[in-house]
C-alpha positions as CSV (number, residue, x, y, z in Angstrom):
1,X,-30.9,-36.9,-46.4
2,X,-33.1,-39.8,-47.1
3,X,-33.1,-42.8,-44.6
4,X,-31.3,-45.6,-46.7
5,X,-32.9,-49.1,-47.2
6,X,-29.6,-50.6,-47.0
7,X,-29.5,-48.6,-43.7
8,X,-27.9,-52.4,-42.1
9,X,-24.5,-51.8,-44.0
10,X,-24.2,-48.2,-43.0
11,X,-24.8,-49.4,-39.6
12,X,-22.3,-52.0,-39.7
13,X,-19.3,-49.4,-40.7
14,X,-19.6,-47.2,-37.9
15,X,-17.0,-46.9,-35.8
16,X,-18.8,-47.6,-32.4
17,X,-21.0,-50.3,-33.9
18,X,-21.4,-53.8,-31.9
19,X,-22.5,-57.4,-32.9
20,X,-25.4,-56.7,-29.9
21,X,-26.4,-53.5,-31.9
22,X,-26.6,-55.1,-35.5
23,X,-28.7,-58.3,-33.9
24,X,-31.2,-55.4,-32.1
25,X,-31.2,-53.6,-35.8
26,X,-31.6,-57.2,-37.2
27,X,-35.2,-57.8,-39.1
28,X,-36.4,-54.0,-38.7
29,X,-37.1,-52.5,-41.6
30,X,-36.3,-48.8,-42.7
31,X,-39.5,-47.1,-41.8
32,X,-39.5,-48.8,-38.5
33,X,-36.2,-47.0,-37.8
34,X,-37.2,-43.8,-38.8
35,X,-40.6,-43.8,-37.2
36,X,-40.0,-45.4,-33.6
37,X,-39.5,-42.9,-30.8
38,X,-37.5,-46.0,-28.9
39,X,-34.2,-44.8,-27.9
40,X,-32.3,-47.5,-28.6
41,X,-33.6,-47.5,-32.2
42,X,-33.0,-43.6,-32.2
43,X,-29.7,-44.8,-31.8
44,X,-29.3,-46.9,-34.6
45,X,-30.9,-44.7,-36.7
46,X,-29.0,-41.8,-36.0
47,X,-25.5,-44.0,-36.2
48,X,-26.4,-45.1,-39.5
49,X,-27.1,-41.7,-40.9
50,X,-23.4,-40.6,-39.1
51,X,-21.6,-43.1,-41.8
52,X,-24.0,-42.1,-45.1
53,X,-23.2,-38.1,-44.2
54,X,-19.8,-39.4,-43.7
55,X,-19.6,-41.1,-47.4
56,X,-21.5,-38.4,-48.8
57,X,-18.9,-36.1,-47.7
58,X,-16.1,-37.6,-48.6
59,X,-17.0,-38.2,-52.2
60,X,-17.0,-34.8,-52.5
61,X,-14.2,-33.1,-50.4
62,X,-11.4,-35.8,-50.9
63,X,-9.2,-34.4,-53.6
64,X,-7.0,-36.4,-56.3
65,X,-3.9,-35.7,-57.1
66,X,-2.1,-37.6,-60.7
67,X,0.9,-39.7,-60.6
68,X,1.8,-40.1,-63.7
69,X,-0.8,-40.8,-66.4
70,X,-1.4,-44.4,-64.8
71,X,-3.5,-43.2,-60.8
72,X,-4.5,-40.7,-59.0
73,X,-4.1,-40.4,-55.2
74,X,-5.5,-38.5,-52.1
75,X,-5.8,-38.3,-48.8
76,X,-8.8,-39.3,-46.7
77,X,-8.7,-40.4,-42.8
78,X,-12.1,-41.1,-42.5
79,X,-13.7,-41.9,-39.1
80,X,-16.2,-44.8,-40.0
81,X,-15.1,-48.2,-42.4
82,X,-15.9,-46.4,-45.1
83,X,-12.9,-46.2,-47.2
84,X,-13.4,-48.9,-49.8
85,X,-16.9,-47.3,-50.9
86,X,-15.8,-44.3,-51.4
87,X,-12.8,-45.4,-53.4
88,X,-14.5,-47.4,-55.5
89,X,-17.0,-44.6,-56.2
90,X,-14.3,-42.4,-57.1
91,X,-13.0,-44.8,-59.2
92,X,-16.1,-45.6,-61.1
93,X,-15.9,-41.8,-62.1
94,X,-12.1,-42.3,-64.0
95,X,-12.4,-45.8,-65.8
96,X,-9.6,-47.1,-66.4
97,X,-7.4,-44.8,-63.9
98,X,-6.0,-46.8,-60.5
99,X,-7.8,-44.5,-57.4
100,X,-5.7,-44.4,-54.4
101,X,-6.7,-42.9,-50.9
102,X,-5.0,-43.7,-47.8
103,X,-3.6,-41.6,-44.5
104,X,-0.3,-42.8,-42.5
105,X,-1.8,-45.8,-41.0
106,X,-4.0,-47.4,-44.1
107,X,-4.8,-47.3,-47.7
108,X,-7.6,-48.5,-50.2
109,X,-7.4,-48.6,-54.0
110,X,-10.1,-49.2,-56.8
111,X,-10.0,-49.2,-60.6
112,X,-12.8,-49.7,-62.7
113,X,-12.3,-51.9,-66.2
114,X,-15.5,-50.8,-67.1
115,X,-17.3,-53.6,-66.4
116,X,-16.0,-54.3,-62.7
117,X,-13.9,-52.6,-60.4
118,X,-10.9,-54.2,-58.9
119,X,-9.8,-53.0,-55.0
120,X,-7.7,-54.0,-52.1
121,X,-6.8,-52.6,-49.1
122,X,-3.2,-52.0,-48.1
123,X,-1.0,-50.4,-45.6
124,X,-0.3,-46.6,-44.9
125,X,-0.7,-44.3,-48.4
126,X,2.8,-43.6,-48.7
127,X,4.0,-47.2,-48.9
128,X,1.6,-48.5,-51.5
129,X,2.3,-45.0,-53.4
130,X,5.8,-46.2,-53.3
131,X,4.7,-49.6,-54.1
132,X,2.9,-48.6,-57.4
133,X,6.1,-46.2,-58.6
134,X,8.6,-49.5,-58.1
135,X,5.8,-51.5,-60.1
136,X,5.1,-48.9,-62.7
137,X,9.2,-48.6,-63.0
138,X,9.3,-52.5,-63.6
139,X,7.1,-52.5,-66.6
140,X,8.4,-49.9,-68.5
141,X,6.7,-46.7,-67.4
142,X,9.6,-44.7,-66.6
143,X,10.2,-43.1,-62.4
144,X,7.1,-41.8,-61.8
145,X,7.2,-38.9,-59.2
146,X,4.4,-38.3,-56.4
147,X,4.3,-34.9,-56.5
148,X,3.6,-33.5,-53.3
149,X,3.5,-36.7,-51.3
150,X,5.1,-36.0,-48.2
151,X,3.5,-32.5,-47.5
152,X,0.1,-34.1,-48.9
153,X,-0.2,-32.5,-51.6
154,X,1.1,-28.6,-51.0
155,X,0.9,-28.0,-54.5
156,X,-2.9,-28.6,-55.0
157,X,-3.4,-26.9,-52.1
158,X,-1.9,-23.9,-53.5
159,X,-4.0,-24.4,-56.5
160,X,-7.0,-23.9,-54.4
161,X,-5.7,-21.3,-52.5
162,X,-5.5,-18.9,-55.9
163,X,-9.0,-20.5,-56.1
164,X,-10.3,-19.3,-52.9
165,X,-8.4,-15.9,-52.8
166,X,-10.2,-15.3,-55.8
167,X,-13.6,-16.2,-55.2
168,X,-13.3,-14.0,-52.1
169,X,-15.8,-11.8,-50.9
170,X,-16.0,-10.3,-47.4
171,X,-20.2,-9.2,-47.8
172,X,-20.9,-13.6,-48.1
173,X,-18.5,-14.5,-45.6
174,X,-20.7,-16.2,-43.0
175,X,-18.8,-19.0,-41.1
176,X,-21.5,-20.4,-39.1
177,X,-23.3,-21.0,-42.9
178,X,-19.4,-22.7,-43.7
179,X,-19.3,-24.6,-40.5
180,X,-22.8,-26.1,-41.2
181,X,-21.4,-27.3,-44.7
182,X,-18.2,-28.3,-44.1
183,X,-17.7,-29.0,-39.9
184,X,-14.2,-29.4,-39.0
185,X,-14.3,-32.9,-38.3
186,X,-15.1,-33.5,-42.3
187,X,-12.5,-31.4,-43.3
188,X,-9.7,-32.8,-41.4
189,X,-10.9,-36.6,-42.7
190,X,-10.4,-35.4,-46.1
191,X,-7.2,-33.3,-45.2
192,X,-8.6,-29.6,-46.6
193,X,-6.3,-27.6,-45.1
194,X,-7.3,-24.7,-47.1
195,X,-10.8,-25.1,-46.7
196,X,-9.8,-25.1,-42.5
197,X,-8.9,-21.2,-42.8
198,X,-11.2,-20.5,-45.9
199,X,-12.2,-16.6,-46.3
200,X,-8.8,-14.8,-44.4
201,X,-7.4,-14.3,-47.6
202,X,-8.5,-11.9,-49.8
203,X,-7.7,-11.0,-53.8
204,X,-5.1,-7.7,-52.9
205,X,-3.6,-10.2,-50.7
206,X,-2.8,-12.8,-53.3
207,X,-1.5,-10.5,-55.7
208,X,0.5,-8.9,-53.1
209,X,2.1,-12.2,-52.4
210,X,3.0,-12.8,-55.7
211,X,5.0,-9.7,-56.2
């Protein structure tokens, strides 16, 4: 991963960053960071790459789930202040669809028009998933259900557990290689709890189930 100009506003969401750090961090440039063997600059550097592995993550393991035809919602508890960019990234990929992520404590939705996205922070994911069914009821668009809200989402997990079981093989199964791609820590923030015990189900197995 590439060392980010804008390396001042990944620095600035990390959860252990200080108004002392930012003004140290304050009129360096990118290659200064990345070049100087000062620790304290090692420090910054390496914090500021925490939060873009972080974002980069999370735009791809966070996983959406439809309510209705009007949003999609998911889980994400991530560990930097990073939860407004990556909802408004995944909501630049569904135009017009209202992009809700959230854990039990705080929220963020995004839609994009097209030409700008709108967003706003709320409280925990369940109360402004509630919030959006009373509003959606109000104008017409029938009680929309949030399917697997409460378990987060057992459903889709289920979905990728058929995916997993099938994609199966015990010669590629290499969890240090897994670890290295998806550490624990990751896969909790985006709440993959099949990912968590990924390879200990095999194909027989699935179809065993299902009898």
């Amino acid at each position: 991963m590439s060392f980010s100009q804008n390396f001042m506003h990944y620095l600035s969401a990390h959860e252990g960053c200080t108004e002392r750090l930012l003004f140290k961090a304050r009129g360096m440039t990118a290659q200064d960071l990345e070049l100087s063997a000062d620790p304290r600059l090692i420090k910054i550097r390496n914090m500021a790459w925490d939060v873009q592995r972080e974002i980069y993550r999370m735009k791809g393991f966070v996983r959406l789930a439809p309510m209705g035809k009007a949003a999609m919602y998911g889980f994400m508890k991530p560990r930097h202040r990073i939860g407004m960019e990556v909802c408004r990234h995944l909501a630049k990929r569904s135009p017009g669809t209202l992009i809700i992520l959230g854990n039990p404590s705080e929220s963020w939705s995004a839609l994009f028009t097209g030409k700008e996205i709108l967003s706003s922070q709320g409280e925990s994911l369940k109360r402004s998933l509630e919030d959006l069914r009373s509003a959606l009821k109000e104008n017409g668009f029938g009680d929309v259900k949030e399917d697997g809200l409460e378990d987060n989402g057992s459903e889709i997990d289920r979905i990728w557990e058929v995916y997993y079981s099938c994609q199966f093989c015990q010669d590629r199964k290499n969890p240090k290689v897994f670890a290295m791609r998806m550490p624990k820590n990751a896969l909790a923030s985006a709440g993959l709890r099949v990912e968590e015990k990924a390879g200990i189900t095999t194909l027989d197995d699935f179809f065993l189930a299902s009898l």
